[in-house]
N, CA and C atoms as an extended XYZ file, in Angstrom:
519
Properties=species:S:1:pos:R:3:atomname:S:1:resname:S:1:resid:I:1 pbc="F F F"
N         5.903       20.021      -10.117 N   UNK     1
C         5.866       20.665       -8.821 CA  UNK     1
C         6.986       20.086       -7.978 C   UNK     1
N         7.876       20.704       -7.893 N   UNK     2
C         8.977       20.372       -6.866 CA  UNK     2
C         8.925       20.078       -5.080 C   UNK     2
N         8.998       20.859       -4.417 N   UNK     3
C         8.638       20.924       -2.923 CA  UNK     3
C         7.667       22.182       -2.586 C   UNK     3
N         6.519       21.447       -2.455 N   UNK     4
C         5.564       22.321       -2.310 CA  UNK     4
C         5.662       23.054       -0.704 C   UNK     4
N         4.689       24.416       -0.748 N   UNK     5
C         5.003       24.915        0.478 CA  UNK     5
C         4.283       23.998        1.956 C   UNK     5
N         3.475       23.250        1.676 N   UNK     6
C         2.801       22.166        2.559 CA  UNK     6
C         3.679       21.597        2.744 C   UNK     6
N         5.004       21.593        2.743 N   UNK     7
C         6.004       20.429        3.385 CA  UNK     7
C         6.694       21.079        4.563 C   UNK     7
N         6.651       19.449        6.011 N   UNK     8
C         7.166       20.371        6.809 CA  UNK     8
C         8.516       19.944        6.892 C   UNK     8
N         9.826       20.037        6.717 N   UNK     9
C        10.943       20.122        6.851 CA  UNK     9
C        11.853       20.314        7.947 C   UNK     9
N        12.772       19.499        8.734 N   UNK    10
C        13.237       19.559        9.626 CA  UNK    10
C        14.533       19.870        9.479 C   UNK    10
N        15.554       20.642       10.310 N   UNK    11
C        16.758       21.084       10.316 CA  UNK    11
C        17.643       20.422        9.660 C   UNK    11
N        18.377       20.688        8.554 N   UNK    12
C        20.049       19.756        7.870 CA  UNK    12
C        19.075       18.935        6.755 C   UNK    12
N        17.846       19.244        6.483 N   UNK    13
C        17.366       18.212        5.752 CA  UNK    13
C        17.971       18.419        3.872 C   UNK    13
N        18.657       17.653        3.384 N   UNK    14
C        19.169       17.668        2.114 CA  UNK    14
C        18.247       16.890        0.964 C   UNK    14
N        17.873       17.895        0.060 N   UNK    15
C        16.948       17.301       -1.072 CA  UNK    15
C        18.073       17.704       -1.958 C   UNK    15
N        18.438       16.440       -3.101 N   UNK    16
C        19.847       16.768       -4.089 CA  UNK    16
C        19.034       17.925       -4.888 C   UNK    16
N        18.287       18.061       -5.425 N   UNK    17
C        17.802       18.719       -6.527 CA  UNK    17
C        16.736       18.912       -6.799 C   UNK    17
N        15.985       20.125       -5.516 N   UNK    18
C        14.714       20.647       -5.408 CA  UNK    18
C        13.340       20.342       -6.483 C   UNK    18
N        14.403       21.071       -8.077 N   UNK    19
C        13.302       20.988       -9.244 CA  UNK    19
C        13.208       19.216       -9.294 C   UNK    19
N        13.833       18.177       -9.300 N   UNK    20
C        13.687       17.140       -9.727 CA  UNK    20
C        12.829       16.254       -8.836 C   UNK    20
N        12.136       16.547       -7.504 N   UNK    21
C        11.264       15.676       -6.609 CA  UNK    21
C         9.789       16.236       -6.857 C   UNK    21
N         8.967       15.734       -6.279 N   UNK    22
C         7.645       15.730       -5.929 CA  UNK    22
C         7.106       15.698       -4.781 C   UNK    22
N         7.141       16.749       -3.884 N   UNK    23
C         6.959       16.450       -2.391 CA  UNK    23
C         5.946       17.588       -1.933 C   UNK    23
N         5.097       17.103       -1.387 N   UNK    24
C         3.546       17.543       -0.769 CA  UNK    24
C         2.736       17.630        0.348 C   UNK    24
N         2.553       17.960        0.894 N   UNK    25
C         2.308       17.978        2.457 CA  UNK    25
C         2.387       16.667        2.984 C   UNK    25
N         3.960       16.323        3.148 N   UNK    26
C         4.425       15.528        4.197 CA  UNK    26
C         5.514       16.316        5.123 C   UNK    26
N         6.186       15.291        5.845 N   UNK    27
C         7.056       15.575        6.715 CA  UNK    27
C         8.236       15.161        6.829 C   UNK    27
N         9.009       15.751        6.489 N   UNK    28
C        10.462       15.196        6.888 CA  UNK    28
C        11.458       15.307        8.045 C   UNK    28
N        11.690       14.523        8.655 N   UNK    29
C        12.619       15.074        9.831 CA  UNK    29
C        14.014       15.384        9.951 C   UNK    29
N        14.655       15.512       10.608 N   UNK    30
C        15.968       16.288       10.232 CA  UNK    30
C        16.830       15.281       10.148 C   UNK    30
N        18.133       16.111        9.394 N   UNK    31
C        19.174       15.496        8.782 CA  UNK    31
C        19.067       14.298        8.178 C   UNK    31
N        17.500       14.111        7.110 N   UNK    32
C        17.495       13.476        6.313 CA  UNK    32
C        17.705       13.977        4.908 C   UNK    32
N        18.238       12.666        3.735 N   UNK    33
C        18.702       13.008        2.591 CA  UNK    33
C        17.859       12.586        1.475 C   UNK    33
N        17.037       13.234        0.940 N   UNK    34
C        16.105       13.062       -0.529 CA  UNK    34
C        16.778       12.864       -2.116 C   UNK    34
N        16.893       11.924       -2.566 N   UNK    35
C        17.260       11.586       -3.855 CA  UNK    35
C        16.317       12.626       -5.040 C   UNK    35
N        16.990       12.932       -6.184 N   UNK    36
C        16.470       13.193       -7.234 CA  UNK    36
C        15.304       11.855       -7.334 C   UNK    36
N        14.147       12.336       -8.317 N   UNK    37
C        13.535       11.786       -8.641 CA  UNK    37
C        12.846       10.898       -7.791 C   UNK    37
N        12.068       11.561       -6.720 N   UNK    38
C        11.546       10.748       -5.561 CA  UNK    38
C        10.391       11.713       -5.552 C   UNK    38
N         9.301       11.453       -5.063 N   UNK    39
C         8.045       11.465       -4.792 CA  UNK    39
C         7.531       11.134       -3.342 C   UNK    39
N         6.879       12.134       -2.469 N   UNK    40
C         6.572       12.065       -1.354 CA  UNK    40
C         4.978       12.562       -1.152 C   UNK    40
N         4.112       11.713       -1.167 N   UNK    41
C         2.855       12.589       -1.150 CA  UNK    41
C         2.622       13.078        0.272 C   UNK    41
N         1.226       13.419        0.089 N   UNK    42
C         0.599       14.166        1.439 CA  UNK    42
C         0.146       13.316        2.661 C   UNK    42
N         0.529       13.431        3.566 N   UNK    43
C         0.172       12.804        4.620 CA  UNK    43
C         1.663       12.257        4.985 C   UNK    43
N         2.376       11.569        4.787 N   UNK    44
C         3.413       10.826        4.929 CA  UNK    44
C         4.626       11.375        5.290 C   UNK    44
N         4.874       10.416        6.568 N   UNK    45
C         5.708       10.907        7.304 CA  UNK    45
C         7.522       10.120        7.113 C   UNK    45
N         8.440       10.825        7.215 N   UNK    46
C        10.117       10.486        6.845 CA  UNK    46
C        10.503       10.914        8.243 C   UNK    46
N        10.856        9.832        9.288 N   UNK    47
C        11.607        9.848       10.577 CA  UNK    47
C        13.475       11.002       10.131 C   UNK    47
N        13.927       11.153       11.198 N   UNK    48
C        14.814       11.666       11.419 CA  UNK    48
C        16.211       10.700       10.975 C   UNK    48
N        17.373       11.400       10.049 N   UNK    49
C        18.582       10.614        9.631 CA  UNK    49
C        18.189        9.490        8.781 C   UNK    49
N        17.077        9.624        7.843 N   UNK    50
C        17.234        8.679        7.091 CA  UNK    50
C        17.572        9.030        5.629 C   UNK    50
N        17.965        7.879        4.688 N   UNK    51
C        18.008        8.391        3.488 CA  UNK    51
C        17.084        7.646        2.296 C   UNK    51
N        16.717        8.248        1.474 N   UNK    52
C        16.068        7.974        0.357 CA  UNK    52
C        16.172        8.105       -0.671 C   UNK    52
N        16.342        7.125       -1.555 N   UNK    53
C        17.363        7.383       -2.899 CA  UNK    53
C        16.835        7.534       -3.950 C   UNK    53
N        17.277        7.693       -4.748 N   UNK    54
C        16.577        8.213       -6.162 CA  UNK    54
C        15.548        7.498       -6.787 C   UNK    54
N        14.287        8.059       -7.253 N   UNK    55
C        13.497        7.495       -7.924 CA  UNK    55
C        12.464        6.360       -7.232 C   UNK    55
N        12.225        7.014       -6.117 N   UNK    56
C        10.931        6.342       -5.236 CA  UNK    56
C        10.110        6.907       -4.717 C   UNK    56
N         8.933        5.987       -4.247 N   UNK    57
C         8.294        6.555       -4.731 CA  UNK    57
C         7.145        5.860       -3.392 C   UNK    57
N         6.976        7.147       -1.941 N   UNK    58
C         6.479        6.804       -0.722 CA  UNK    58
C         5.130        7.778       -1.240 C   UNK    58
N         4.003        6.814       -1.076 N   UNK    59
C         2.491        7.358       -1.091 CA  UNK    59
C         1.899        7.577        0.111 C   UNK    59
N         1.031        8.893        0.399 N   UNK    60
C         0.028        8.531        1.619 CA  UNK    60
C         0.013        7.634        2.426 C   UNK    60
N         0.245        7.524        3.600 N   UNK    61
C        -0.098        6.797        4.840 CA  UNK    61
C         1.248        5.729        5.175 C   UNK    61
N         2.526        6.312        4.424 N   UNK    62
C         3.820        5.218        4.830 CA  UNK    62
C         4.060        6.476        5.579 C   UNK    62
N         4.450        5.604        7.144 N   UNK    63
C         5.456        6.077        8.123 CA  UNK    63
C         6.522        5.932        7.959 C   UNK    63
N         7.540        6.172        8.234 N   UNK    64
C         9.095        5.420        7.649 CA  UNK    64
C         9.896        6.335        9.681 C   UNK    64
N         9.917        5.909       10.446 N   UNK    65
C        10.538        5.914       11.330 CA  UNK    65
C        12.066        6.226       11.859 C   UNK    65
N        12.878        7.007       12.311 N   UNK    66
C        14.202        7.541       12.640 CA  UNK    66
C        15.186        6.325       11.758 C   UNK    66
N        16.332        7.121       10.770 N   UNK    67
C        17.501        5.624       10.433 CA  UNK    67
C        17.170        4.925        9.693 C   UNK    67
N        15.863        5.281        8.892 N   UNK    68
C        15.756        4.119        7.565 CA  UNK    68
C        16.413        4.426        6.695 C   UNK    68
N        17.170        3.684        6.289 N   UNK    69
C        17.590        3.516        4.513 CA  UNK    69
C        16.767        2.818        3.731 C   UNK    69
N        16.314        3.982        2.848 N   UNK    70
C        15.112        3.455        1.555 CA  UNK    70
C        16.357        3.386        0.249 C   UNK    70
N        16.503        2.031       -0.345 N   UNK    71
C        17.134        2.382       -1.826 CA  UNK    71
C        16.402        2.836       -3.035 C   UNK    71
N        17.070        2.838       -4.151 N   UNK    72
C        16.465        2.996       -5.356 CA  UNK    72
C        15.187        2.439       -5.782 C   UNK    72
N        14.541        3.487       -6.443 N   UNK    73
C        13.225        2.932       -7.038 CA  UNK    73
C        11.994        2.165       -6.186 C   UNK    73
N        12.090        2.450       -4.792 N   UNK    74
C        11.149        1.555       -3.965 CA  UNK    74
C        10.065        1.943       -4.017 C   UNK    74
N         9.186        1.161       -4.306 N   UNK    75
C         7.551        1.574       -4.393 CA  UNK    75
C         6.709        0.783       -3.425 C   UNK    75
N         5.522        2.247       -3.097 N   UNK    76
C         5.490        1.754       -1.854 CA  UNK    76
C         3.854        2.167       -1.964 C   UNK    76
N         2.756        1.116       -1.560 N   UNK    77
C         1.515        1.204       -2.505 CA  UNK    77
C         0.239        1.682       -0.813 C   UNK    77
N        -1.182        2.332       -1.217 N   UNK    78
C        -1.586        2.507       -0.407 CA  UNK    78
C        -3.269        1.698       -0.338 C   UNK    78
N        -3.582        1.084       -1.359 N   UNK    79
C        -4.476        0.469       -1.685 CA  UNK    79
C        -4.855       -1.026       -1.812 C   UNK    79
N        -5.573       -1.391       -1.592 N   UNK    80
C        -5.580       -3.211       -1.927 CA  UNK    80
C        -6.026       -3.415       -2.536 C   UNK    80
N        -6.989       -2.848       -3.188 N   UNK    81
C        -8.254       -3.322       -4.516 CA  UNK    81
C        -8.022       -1.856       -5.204 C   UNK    81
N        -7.137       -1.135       -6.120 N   UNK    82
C        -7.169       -0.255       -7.018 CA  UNK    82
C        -7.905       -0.158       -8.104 C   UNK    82
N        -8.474        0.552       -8.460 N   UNK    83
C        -9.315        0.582       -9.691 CA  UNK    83
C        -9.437        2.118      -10.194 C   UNK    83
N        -9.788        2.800      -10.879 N   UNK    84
C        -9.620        3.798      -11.953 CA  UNK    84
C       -11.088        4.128      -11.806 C   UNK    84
N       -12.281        3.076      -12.162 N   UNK    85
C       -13.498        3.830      -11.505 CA  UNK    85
C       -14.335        2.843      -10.931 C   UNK    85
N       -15.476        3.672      -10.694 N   UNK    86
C       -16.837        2.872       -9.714 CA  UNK    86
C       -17.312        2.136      -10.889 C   UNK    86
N       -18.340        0.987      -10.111 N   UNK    87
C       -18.872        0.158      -10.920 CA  UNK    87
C       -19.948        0.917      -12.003 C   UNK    87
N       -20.442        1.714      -11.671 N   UNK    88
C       -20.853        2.798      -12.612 CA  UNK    88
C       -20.276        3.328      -13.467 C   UNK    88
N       -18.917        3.226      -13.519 N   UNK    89
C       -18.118        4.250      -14.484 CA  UNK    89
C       -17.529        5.078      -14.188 C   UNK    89
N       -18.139        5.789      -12.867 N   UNK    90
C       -17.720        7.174      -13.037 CA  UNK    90
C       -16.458        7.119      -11.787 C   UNK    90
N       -15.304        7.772      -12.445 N   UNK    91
C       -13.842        8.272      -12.340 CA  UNK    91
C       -14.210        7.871      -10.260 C   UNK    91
N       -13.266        7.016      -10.443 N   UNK    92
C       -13.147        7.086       -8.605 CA  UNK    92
C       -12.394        8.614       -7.852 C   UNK    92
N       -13.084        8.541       -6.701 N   UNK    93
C       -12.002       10.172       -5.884 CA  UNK    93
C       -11.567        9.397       -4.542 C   UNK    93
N       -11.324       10.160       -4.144 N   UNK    94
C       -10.857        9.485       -2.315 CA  UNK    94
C       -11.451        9.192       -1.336 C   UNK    94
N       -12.642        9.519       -2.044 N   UNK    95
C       -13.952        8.897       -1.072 CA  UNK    95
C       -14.571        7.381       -1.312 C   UNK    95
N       -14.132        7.151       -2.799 N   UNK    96
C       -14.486        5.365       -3.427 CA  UNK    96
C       -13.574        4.283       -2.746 C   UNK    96
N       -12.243        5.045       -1.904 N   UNK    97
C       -11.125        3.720       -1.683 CA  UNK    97
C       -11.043        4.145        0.100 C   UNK    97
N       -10.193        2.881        0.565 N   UNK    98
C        -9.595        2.762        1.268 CA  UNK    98
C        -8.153        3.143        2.182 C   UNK    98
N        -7.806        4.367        2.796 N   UNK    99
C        -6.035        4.365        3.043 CA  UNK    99
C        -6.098        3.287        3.139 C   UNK    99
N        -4.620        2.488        3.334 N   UNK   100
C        -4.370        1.393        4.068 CA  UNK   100
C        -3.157        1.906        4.427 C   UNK   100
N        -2.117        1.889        5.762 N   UNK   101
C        -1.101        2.451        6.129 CA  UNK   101
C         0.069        1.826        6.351 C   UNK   101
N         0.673        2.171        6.156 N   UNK   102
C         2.453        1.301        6.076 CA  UNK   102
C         3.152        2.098        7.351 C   UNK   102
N         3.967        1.279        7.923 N   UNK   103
C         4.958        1.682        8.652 CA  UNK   103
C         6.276        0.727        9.015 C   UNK   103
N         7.227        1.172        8.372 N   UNK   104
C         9.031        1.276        8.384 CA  UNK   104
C         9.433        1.520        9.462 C   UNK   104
N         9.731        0.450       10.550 N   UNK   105
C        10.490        0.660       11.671 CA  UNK   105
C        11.885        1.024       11.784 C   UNK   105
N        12.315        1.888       12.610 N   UNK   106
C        13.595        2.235       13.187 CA  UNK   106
C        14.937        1.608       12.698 C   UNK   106
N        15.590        1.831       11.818 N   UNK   107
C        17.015        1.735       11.668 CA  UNK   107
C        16.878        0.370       10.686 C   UNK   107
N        15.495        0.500       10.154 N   UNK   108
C        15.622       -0.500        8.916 CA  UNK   108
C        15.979       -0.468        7.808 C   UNK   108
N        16.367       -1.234        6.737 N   UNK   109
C        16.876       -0.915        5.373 CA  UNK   109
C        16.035       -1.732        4.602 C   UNK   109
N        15.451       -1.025        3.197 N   UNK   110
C        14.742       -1.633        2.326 CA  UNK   110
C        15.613       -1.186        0.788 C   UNK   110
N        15.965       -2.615       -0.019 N   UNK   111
C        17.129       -2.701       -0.793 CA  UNK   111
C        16.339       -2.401       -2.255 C   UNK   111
N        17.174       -1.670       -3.222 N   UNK   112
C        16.626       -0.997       -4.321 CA  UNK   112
C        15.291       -1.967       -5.239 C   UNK   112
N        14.486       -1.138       -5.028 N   UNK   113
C        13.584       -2.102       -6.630 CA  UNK   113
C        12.576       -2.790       -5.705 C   UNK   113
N        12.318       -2.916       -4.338 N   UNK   114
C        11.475       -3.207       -3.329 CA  UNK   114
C        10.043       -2.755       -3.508 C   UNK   114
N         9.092       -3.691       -3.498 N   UNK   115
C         7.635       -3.036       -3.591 CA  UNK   115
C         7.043       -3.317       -2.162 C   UNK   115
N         6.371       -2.585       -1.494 N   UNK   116
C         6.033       -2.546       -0.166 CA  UNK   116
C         4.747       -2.221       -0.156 C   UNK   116
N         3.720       -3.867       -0.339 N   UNK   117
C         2.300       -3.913       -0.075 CA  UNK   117
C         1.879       -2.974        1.218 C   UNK   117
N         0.570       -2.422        0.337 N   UNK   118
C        -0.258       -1.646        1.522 CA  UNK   118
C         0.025       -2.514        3.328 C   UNK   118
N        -0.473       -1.531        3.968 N   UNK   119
C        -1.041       -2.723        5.421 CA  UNK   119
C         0.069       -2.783        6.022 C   UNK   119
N         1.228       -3.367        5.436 N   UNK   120
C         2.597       -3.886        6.304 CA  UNK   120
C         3.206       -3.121        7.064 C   UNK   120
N         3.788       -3.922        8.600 N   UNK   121
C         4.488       -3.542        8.834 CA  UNK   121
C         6.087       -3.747        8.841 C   UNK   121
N         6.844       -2.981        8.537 N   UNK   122
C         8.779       -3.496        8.560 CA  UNK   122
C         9.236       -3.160       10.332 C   UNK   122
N         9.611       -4.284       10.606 N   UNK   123
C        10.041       -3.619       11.604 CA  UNK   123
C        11.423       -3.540       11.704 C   UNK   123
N        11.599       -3.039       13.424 N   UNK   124
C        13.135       -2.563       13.804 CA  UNK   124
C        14.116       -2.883       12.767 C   UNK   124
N        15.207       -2.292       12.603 N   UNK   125
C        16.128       -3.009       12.080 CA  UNK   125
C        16.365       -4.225       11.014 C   UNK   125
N        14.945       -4.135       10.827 N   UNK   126
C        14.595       -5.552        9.505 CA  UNK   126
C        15.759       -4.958        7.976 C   UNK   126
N        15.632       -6.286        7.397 N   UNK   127
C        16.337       -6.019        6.080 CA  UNK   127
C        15.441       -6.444        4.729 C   UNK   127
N        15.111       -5.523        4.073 N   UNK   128
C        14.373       -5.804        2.869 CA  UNK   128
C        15.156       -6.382        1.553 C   UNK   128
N        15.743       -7.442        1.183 N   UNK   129
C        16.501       -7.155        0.181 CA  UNK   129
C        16.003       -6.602       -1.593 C   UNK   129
N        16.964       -6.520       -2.320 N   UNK   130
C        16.377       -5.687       -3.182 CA  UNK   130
C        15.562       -6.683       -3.994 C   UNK   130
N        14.560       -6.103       -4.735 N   UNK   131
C        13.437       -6.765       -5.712 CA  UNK   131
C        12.679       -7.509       -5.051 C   UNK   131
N        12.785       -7.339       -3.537 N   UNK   132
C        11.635       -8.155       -3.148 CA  UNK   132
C        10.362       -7.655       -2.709 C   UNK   132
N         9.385       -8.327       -2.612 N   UNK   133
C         7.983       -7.668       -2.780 CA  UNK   133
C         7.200       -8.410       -0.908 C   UNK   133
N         7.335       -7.333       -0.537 N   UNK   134
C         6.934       -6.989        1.075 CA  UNK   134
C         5.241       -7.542        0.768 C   UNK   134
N         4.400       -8.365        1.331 N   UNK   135
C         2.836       -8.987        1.281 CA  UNK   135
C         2.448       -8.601        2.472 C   UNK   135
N         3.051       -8.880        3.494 N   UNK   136
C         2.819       -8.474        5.063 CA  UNK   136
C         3.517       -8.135        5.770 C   UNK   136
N         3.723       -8.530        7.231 N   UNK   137
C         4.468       -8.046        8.483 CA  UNK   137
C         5.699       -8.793        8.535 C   UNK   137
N         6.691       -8.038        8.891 N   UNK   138
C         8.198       -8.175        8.606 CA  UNK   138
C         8.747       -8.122       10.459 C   UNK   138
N         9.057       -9.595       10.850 N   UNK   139
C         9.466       -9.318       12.619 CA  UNK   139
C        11.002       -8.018       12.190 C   UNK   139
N        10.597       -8.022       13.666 N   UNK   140
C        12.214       -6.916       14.142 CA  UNK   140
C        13.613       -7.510       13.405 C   UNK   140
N        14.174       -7.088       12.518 N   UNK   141
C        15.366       -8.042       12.435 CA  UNK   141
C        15.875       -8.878       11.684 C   UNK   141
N        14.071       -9.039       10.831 N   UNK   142
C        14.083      -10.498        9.967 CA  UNK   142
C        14.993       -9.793        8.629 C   UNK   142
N        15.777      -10.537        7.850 N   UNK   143
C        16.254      -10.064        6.516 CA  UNK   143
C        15.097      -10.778        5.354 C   UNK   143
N        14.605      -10.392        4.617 N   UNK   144
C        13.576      -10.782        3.672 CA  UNK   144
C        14.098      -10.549        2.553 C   UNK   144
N        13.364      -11.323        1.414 N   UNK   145
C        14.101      -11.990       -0.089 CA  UNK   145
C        13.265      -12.224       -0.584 C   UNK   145
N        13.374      -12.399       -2.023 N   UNK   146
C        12.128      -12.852       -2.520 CA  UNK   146
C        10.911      -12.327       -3.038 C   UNK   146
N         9.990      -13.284       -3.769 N   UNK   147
C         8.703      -13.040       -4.317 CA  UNK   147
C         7.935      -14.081       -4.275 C   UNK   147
N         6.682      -14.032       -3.418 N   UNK   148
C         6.913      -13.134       -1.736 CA  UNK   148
C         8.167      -12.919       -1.036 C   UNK   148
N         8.164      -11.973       -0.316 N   UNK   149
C         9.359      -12.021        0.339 CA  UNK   149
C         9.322      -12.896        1.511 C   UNK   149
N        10.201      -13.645        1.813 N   UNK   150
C        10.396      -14.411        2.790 CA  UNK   150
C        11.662      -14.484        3.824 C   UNK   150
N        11.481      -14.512        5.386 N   UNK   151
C        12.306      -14.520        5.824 CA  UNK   151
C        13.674      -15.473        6.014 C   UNK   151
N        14.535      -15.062        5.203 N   UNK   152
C        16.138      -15.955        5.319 CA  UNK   152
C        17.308      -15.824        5.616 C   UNK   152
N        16.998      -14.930        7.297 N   UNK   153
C        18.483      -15.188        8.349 CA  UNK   153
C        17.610      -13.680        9.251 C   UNK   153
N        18.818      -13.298        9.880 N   UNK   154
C        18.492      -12.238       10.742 CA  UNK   154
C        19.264      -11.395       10.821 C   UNK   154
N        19.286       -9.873       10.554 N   UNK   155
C        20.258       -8.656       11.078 CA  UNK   155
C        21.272       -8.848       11.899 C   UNK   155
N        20.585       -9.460       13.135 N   UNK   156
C        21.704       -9.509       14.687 CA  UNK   156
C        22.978      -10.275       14.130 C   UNK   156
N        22.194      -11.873       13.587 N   UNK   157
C        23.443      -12.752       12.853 CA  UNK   157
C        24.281      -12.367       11.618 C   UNK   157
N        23.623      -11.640       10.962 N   UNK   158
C        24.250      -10.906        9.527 CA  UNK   158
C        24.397      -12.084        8.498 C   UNK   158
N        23.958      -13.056        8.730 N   UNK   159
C        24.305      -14.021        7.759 CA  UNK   159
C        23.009      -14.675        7.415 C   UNK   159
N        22.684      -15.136        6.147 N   UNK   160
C        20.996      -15.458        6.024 CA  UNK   160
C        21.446      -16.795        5.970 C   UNK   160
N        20.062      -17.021        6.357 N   UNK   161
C        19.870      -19.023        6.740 CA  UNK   161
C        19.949      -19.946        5.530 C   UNK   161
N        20.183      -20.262        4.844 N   UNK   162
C        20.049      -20.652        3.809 CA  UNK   162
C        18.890      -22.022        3.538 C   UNK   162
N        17.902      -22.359        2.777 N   UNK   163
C        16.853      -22.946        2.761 CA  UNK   163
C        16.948      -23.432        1.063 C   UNK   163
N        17.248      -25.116        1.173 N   UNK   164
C        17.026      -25.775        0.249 CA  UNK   164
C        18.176      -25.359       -1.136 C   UNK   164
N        19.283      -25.137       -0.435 N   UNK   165
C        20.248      -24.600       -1.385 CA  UNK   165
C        21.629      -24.561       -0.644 C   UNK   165
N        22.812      -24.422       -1.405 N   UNK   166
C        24.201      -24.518       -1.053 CA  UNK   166
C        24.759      -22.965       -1.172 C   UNK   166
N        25.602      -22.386       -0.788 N   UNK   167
C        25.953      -21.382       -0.999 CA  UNK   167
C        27.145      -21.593       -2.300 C   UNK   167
N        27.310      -20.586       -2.812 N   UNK   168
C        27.713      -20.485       -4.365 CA  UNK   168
C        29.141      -20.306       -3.631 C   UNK   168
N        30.196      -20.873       -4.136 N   UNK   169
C        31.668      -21.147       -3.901 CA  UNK   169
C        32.119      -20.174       -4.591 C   UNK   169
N        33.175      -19.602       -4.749 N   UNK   170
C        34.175      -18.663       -5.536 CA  UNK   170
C        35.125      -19.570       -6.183 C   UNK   170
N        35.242      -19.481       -7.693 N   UNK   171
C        36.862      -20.356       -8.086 CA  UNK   171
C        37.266      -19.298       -8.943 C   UNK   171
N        38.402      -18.862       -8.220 N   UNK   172
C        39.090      -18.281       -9.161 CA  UNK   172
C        39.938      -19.446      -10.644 C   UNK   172
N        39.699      -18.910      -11.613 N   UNK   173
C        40.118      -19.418      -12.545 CA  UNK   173
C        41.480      -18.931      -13.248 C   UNK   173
């Protein structure tokens, strides 16, 4: 199922290659750009001018706010205790779990291969770097790393703090 008719779509909005997504009564706002191989379920909302790159993958209840850059492959989860069925056995539906809701503040960037625990919030302008795995709340600004991700420098400064380590020298040989 490509872009179903439950999607609401805002002006200039560019999906590379209609047949290749999965998108379902969410929302996109305008002059945003959809990667092949991305997945958007129902409920979930895509702010205005952002982009989202191939092969990710935003579930139910992520906000993602005006100016985000989502990279490659970011997965982005809506549950805290997942399970397949009830203690009985029988096949869980959407009435056995919990939403839990995510929201991606304003003009933030989250770097390819990023997993983004239920609950959290990213804020303003924060920096996710890539492969790191989001547990909780991300201040305005903070650049995050890591597994857990942890905060090491800030957007405004552009340069991360460095903690218990030297920065790697260049020798040309």
């Amino acid at each position: 199922m490509p872009v179903a008719e439950s999607v609401r779509i805002g002006e200039n909005v560019t999906i590379f290659d209609p047949a290749l997504v999965n998108l379902y009564g969410c929302a996109i706002g305008k002059d945003t750009k959809i990667g092949v191989f991305v997945e958007i379920q129902k409920n979930a909302i895509i702010g205005a001018r952002c982009k989202v790159s191939s092969h990710t993958f935003i579930c139910e209840g992520v906000v993602i706010e005006d100016e985000v850059f989502i990279g490659h492959g970011v997965m982005f989860t809506n549950d805290r205790y997942p399970r397949a069925s009830n203690a009985d056995g029988t096949p869980q539906t959407e009435a056995d779990w919990t939403l839990e809701t995510t929201r991606v503040g304003r003009t933030a960037s989250i770097g390819s291969n990023a997993t983004i625990l239920c609950g959290a919030i990213i804020g303003q302008g924060a920096l996710v770097g890539a492969g790191a795995v989001v547990t909780g709340h991300v201040d305005d600004y903070a650049i995050m790393a890591g597994v857990p991700a942890r905060k090491i420098g800030d957007t405004r400064h552009r340069k991360p703090q460095l903690r218990g380590g030297i920065p790697h020298e260049r020798r040309d040989l």
